[in-house]
DRENDO-1510 file (C-alpha; in Angstrom, 1 decimal, always signed):
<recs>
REC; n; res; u; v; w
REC; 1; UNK; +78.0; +113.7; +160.8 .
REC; 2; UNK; +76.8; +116.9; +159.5 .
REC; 3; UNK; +78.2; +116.7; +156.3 .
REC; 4; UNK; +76.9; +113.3; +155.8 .
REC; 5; UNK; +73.4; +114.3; +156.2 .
REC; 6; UNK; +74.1; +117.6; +154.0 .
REC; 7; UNK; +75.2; +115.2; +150.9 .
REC; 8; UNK; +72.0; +113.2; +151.7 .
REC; 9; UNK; +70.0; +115.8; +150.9 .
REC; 10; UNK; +71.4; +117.3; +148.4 .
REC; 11; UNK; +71.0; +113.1; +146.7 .
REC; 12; UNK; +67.2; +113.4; +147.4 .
REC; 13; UNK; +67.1; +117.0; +145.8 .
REC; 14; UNK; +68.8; +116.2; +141.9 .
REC; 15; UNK; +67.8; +112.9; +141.8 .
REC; 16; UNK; +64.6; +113.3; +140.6 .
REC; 17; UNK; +65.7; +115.8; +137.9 .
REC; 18; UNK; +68.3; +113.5; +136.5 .
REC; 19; UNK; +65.5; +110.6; +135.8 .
REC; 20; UNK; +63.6; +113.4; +134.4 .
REC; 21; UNK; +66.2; +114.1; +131.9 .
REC; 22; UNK; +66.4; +110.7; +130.9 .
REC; 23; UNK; +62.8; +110.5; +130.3 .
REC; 24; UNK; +62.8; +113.5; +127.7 .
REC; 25; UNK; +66.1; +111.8; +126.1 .
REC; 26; UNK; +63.7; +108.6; +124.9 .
REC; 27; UNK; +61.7; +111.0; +122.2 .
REC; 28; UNK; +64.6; +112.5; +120.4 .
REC; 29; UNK; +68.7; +112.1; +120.7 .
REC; 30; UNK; +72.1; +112.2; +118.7 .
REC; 31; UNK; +73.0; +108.5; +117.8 .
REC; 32; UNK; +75.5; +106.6; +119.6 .
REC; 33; UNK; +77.8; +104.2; +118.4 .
REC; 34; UNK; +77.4; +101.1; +120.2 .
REC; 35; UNK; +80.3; +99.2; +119.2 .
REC; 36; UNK; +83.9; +99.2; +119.3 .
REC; 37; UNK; +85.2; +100.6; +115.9 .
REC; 38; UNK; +88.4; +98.7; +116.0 .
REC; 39; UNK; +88.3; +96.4; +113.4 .
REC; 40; UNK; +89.5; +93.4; +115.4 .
REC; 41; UNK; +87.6; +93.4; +118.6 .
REC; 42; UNK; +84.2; +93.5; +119.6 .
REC; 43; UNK; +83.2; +94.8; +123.2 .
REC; 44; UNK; +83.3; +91.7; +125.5 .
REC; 45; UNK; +82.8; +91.2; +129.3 .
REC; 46; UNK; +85.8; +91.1; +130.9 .
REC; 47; UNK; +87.7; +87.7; +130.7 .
REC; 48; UNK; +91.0; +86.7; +132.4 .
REC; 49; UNK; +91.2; +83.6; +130.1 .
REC; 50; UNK; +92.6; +85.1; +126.7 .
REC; 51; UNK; +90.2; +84.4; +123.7 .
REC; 52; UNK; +91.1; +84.1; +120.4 .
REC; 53; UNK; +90.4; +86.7; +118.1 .
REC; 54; UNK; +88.3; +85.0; +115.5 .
REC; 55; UNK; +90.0; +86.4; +111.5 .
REC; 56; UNK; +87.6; +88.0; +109.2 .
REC; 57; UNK; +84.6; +88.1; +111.7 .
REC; 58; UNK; +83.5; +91.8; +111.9 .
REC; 59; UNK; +80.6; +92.5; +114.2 .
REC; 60; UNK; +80.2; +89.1; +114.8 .
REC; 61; UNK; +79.8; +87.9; +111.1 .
REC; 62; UNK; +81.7; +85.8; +109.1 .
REC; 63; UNK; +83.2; +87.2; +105.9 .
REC; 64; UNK; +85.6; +87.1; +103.1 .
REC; 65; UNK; +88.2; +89.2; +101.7 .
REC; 66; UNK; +88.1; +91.2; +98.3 .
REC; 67; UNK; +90.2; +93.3; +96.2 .
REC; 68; UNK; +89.7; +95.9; +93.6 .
REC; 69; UNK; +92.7; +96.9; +91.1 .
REC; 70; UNK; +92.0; +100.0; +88.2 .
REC; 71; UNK; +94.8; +102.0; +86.2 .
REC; 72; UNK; +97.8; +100.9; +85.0 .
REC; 73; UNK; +101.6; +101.6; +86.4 .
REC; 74; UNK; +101.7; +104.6; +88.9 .
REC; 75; UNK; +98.1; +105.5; +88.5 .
REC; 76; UNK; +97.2; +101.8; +89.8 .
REC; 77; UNK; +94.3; +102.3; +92.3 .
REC; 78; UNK; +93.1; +99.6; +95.1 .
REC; 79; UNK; +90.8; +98.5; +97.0 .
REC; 80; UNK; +91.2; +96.2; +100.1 .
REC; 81; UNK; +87.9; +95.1; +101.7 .
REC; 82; UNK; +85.6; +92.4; +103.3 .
REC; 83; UNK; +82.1; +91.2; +102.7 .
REC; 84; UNK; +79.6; +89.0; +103.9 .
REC; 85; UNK; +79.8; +84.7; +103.2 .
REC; 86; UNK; +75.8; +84.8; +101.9 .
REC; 87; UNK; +73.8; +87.4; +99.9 .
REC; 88; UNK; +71.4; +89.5; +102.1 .
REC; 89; UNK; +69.6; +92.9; +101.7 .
REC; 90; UNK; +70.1; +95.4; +104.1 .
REC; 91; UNK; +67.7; +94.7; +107.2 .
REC; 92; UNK; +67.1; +98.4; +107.8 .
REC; 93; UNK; +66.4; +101.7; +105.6 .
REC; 94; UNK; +69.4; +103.3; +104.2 .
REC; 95; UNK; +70.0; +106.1; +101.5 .
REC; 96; UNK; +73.5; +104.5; +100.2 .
REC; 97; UNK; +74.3; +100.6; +100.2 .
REC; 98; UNK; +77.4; +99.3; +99.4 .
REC; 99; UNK; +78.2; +96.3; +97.5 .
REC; 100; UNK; +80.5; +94.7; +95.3 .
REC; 101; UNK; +79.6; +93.8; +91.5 .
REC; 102; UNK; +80.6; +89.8; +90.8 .
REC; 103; UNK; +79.9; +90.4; +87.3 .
REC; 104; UNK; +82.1; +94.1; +86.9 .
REC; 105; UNK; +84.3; +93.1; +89.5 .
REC; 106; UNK; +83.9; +96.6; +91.1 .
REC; 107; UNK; +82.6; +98.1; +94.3 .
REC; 108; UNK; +79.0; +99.9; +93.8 .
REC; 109; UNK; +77.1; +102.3; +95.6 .
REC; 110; UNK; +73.4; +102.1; +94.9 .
REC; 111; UNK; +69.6; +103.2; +96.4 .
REC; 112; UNK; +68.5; +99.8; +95.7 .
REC; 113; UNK; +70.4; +96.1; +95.8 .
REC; 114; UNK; +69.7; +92.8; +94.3 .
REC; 115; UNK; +71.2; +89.9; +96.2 .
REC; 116; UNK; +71.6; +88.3; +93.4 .
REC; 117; UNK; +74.4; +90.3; +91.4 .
REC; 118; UNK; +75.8; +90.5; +94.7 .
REC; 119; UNK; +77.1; +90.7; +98.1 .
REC; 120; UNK; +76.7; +93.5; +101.2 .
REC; 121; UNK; +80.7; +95.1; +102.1 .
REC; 122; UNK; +80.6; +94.6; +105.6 .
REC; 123; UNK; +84.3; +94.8; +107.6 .
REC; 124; UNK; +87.3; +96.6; +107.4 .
REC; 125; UNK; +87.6; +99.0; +103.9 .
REC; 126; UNK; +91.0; +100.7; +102.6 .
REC; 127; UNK; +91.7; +102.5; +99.5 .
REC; 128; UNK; +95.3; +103.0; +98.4 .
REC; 129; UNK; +97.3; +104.5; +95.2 .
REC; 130; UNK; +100.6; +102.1; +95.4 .
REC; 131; UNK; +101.5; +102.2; +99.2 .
REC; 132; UNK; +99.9; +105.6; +99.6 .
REC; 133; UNK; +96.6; +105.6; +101.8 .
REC; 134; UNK; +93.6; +107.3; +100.0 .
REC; 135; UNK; +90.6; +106.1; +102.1 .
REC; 136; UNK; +90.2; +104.2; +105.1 .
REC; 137; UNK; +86.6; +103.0; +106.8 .
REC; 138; UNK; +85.0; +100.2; +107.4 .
REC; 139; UNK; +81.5; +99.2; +106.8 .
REC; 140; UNK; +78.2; +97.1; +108.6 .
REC; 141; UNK; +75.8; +95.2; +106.0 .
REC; 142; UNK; +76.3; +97.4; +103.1 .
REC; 143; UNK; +76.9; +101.2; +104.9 .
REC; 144; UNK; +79.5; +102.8; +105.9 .
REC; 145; UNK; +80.1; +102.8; +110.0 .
REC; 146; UNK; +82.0; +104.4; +112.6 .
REC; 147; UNK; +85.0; +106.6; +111.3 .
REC; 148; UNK; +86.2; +107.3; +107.9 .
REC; 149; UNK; +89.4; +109.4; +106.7 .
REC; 150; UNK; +90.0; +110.8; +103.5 .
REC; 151; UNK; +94.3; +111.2; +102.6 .
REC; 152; UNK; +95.4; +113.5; +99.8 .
REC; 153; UNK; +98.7; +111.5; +97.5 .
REC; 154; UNK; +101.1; +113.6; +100.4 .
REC; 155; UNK; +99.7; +111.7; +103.2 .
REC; 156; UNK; +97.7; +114.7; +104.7 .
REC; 157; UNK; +94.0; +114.5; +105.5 .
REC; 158; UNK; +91.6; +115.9; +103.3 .
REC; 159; UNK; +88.1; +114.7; +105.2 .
REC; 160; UNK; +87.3; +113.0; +108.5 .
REC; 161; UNK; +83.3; +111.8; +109.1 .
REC; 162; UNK; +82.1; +109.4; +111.5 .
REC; 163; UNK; +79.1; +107.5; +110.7 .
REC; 164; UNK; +76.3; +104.7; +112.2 .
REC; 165; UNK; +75.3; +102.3; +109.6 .
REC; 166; UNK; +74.8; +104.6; +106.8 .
REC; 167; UNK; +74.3; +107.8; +108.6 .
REC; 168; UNK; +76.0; +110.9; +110.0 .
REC; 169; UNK; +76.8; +109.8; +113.3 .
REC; 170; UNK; +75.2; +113.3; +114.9 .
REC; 171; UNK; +71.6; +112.9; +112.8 .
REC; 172; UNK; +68.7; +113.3; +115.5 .
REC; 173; UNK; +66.6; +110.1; +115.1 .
REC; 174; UNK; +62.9; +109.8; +116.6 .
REC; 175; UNK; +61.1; +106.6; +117.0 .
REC; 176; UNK; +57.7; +104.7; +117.2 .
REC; 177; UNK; +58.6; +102.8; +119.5 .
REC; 178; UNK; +61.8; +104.6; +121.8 .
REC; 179; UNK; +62.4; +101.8; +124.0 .
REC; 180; UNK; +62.8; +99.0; +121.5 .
REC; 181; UNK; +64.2; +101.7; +118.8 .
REC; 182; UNK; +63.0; +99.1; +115.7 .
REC; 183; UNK; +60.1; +101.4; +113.9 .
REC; 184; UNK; +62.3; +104.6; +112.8 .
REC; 185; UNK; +60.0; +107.8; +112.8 .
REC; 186; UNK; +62.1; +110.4; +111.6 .
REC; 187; UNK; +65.8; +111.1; +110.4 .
REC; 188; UNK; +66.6; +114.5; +110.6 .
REC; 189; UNK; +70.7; +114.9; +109.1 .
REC; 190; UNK; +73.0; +117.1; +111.2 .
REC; 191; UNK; +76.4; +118.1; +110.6 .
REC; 192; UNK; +78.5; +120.4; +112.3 .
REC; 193; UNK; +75.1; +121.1; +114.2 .
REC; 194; UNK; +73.4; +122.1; +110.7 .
REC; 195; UNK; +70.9; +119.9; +109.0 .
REC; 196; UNK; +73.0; +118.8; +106.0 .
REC; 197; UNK; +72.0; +115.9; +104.0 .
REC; 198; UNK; +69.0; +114.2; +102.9 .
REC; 199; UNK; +66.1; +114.0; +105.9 .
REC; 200; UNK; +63.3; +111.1; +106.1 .
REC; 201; UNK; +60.0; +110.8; +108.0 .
REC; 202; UNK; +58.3; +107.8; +107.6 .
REC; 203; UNK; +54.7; +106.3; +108.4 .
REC; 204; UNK; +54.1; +104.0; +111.2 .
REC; 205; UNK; +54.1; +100.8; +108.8 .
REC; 206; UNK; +57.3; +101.6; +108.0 .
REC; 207; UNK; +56.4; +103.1; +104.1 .
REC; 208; UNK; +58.2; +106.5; +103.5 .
REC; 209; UNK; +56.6; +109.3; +104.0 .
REC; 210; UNK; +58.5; +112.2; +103.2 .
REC; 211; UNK; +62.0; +112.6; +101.7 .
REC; 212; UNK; +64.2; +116.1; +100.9 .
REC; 213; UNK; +67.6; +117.1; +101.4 .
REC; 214; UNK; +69.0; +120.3; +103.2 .
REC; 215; UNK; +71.8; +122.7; +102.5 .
REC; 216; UNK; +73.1; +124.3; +105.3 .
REC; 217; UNK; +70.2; +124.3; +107.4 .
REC; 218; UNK; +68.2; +125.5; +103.9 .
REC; 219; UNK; +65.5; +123.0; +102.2 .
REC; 220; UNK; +66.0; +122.5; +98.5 .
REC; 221; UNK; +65.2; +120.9; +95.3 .
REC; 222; UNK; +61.9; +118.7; +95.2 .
REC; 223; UNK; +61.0; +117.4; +98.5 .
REC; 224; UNK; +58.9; +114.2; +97.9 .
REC; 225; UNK; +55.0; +113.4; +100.2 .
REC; 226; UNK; +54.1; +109.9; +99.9 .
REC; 227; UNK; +50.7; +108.2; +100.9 .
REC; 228; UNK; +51.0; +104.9; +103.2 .
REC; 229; UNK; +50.5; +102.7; +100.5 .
REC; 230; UNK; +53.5; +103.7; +99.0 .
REC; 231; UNK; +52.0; +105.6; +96.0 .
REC; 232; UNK; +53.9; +109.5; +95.8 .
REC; 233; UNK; +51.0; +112.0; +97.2 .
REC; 234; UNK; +52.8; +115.6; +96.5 .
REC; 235; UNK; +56.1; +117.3; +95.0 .
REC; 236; UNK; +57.0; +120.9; +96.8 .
REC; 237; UNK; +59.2; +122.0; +94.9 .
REC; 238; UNK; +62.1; +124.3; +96.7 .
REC; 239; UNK; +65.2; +126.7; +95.1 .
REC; 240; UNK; +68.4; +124.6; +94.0 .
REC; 241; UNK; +70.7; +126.7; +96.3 .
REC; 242; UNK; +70.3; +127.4; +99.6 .
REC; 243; UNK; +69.7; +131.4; +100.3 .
REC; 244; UNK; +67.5; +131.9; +97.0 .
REC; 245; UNK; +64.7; +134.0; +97.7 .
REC; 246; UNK; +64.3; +134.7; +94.3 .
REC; 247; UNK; +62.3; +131.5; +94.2 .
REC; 248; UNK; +59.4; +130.8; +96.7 .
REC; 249; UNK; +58.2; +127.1; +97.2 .
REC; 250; UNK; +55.7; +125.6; +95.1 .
REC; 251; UNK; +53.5; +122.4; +94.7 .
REC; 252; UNK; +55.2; +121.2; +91.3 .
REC; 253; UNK; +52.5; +118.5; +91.2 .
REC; 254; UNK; +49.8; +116.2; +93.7 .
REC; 255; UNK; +48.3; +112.7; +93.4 .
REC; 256; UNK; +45.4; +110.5; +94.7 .
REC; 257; UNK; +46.3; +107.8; +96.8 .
REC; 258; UNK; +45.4; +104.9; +93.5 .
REC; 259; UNK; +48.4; +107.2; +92.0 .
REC; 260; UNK; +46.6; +109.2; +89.6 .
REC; 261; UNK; +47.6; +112.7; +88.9 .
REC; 262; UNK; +45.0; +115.6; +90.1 .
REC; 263; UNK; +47.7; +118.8; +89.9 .
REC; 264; UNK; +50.5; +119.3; +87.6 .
REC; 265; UNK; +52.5; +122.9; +87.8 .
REC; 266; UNK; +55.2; +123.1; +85.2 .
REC; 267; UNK; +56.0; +127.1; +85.5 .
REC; 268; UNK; +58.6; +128.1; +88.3 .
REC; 269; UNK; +56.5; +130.2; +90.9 .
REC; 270; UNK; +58.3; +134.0; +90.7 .
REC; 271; UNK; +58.7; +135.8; +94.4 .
</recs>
């Protein structure tokens, strides 16, 4: 009876400090994939009635199947993948969309996509040299999600990443609003638990706001300030390599919010 009462208490005591934690997890957290990556199933209630498995729907979308072929005899290169039925833009911000090229016949990977020349990859992706597997990943609208591996000609792995629509799967991600998780704040890119990658912070109407890349952990190049409007507001200007300290940061040039130019530095700023 004792020991009852003892692991009552000891409920009352931590439960608290585990809704606590949860609380402070809202405002900032590593994304979370949450989907099954297998390319044939979704994650379903349990059902003792078998179902179906529905061909060429991927995340609950309909698509069809394409194919790429470049280089002649050995050197023949392909590429086996899926895309969506109807043109569509991407419905949330991404650096790199992927689409295939009626007109070229070719997979693309743009900033920017027009509908019209057309369509988002979304499914299952594969990239092979004969029967030997180059690349394998799939994708969701247009960016590359869940796992991807990278094969060298021998068969051996050369690269292994693991992504959520478009981003490195361990880039911390604030919010406007973190219970709805709709109005992205600001993407900070991690990997390896180093920022790595291009980082975003955007305005509340959903305009970008700032946009610069890192190089382990380092800023670099020109890291772009933009008003709400849209209209670029500032250019600091950071050393090419990470570790440069012959090169201090600089404002490389400033506008007004109608998008005239007030400030314009074209010398490099010495230590």
């Amino acid at each position: 009876m004792k020991l009852f009462r003892a692991i009552g208490t000891l409920i009352m005591l931590i439960s608290p400090l585990i809704s606590w934690g949860q609380e402070e997890g809202e405002q900032r957290f590593t994304i979370d994939t949450p989907v099954n990556l297998d390319f044939e199933k979704e994650e379903e209630p349990v059902n003792t009635k078998k179902k179906k498995i529905k061909k060429k729907v991927y995340y609950g979308i309909k698509t069809k199947k394409g194919f790429t072929r470049k280089g002649t005899g050995d050197k023949v290169t392909y590429e086996l993948f899926y895309y969506l039925k109807r043109p569509e833009k991407p419905t949330f911000f991404v650096r790199d969309i992927y689409w295939y090229y009626f007109t070229r016949r070719e997979i693309r990977k743009t900033t920017t996509f027009d509908p019209s020349k057309g369509v988002l990859l979304h499914g299952p992706y594969e990239k092979k040299q004969g029967q030997i597997l180059l690349e394998k990943g799939i994708f969701y609208k247009g960016t590359r999600h869940g796992r991807w591996m990278k094969y060298r000609s021998d068969s051996s792995l050369v690269d292994k990443d693991r992504f959520y629509r478009g981003w490195p799967k361990e880039s911390l991600v604030t919010y406007y609003d973190p219970h709805q998780r709709t109005k992205m704040k600001e993407m900070t890119p991690i990997e390896y638990g180093e920022k790595e990658g291009y980082y975003y912070f955007f305005h509340e109407n959903g305009q970008l706001a700032v946009q610069g890349e890192y190089q382990w952990d380092e800023k670099v190049g020109d890291w772009t300030e933009f008003y709400s409007n849209g209209k670029r507001k500032k250019i600091i200007s950071y050393p090419k390599e990470p570790f440069d300290e012959s090169l201090k940061p600089y404002i490389k040039a400033e506008w007004n919010d109608k998008g005239k130019e007030i400030y314009r530095n074209n010398k490099m700023a010495s230590k």
